[in-house]
C-alpha positions in Angstrom: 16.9 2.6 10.7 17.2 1.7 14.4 15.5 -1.4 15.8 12.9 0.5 17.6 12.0 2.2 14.4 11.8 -1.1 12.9 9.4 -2.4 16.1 6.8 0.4 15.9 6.7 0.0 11.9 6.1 -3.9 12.7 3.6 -2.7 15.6 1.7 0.1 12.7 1.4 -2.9 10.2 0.5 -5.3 12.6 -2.5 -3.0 13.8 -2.8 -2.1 10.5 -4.5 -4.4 8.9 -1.8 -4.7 5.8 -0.6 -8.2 4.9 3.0 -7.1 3.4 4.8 -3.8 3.2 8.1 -3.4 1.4 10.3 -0.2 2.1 13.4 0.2 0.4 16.2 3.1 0.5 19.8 3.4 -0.3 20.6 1.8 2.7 18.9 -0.9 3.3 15.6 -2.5 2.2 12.9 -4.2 4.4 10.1 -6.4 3.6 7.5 -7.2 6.3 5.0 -10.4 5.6 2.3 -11.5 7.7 0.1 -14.4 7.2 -3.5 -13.5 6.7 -4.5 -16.0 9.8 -2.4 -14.6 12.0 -4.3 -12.5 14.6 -2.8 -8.5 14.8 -2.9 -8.8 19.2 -0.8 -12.1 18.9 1.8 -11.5 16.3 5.4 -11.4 17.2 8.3 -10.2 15.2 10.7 -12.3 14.0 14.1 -10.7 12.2 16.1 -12.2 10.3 19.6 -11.6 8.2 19.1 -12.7 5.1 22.0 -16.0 4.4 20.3 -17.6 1.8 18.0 -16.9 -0.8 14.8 -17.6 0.5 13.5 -16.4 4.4 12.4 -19.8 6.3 9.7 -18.8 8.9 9.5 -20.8 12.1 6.2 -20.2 12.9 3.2 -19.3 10.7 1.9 -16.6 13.1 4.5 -14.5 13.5 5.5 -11.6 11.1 8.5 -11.8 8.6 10.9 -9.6 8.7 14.1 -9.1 6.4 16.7 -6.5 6.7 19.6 -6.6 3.8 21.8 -3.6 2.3 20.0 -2.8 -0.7 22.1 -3.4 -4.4 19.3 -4.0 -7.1 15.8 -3.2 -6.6 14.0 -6.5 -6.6 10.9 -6.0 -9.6 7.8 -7.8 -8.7 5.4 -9.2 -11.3 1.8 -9.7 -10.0 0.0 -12.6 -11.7 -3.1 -12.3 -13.6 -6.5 -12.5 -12.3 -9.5 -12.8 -13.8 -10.5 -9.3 -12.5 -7.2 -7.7 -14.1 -8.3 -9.3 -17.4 -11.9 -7.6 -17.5 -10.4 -4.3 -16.2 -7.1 -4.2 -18.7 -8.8 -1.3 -20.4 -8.9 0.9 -17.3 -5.8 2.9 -15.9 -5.3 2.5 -12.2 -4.8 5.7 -9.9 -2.0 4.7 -8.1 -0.7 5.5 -3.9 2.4 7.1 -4.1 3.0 6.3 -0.6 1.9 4.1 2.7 -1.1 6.1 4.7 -4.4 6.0 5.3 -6.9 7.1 2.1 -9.7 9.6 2.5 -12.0 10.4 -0.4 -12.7 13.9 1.0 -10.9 17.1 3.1 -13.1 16.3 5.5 -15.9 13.8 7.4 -18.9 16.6 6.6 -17.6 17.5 3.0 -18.2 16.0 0.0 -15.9 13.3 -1.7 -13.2 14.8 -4.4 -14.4 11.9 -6.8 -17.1 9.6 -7.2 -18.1 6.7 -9.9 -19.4 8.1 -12.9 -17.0 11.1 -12.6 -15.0 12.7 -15.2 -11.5 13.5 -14.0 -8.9 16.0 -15.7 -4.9 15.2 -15.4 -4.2 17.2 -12.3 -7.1 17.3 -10.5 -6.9 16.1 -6.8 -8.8 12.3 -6.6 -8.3 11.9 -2.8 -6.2 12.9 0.0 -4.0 10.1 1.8 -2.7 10.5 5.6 1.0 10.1 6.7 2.7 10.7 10.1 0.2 13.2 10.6 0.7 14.7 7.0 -2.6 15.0 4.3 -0.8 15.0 0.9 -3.8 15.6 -2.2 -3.2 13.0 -5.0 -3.7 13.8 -7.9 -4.6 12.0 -11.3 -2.5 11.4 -14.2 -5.4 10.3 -16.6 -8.3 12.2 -17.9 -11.3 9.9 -18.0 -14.1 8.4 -16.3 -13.5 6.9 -12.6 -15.2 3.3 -13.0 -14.3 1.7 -9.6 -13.0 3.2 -6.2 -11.1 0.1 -4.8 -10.4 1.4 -1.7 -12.5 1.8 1.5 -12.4 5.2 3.1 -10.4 5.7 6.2 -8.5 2.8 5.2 -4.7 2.1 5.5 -3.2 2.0 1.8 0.3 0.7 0.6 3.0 1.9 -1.6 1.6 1.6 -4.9 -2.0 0.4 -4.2 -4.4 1.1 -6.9 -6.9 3.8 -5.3 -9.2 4.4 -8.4 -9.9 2.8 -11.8 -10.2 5.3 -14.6 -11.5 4.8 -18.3 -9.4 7.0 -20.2 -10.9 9.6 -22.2 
């Protein structure tokens, strides 16, 4: 990845509205932070090689950036919330990639999924949005959608829960 492939990905996020973004391929893994008080219009990349273990950032404003070849995949763990703990019954419909989420084909048609809805494996849930690409998603569960966690229109991450689903 070239550095001005890197800038307009920093520029995307930064307008964005997304806190972190991780992308990671055979050849190299990057991992873009931003502090939720930093304003989009004022941010400023900072990169980085990564020497030691831990990033230091300078200044709290300014987006994190790390670029290292990629040897081990790096699993993250997110910590229990009380919100997890109620829901731990419910299966999450998942992104399977960065874009923007749409809960219908289009703005005058109805959405693919709703609360209260029964969903089959298979069946398209929403429709997500990248570089100028709609790819359907589709559910692995058969159940009940409980919860749509995301707001339509809105930019989603790599592995975002979309949807929670009782399973039937």
């Amino acid at each position: 990845m070239k550095a001005k492939e890197i800038q307009e990905l920093i520029d995307f996020i930064a307008h964005s509205g997304l806190d972190e973004v991780n992308i990671e391929t055979d050849q190299f893994k990057i991992n873009v932070k931003r502090n939720s008080s930093a304003h989009p219009k004022q941010a400023e990349p900072a990169f980085t090689q990564p020497a030691a273990t831990a990033p230091v950032q300078t200044n709290p404003t300014v987006p994190q950036v790390i670029a290292s070849p990629t040897t081990q995949p790096t699993p993250t763990i997110p910590a229990p919330t009380a919100e997890s703990k109620s829901t731990s019954s419910y299966v999450p419909i998942k992104s399977p990639m960065i874009g923007t989420f749409y809960r219908s084909s289009g703005p005058d048609t109805p959405s693919f999924v709703s609360v209260g809805d029964e969903v089959k494996k298979g069946q398209t849930v929403c429709i997500i949005e990248a570089m100028k690409l709609f790819n359907e998603i589709e559910s692995e569960v058969a159940g009940k959608v409980v919860k749509v966690l995301v707001e339509n229109a809105s930019p989603v991450e790599y592995d975002q829960p979309l949807f929670l689903v009782e399973p039937a």
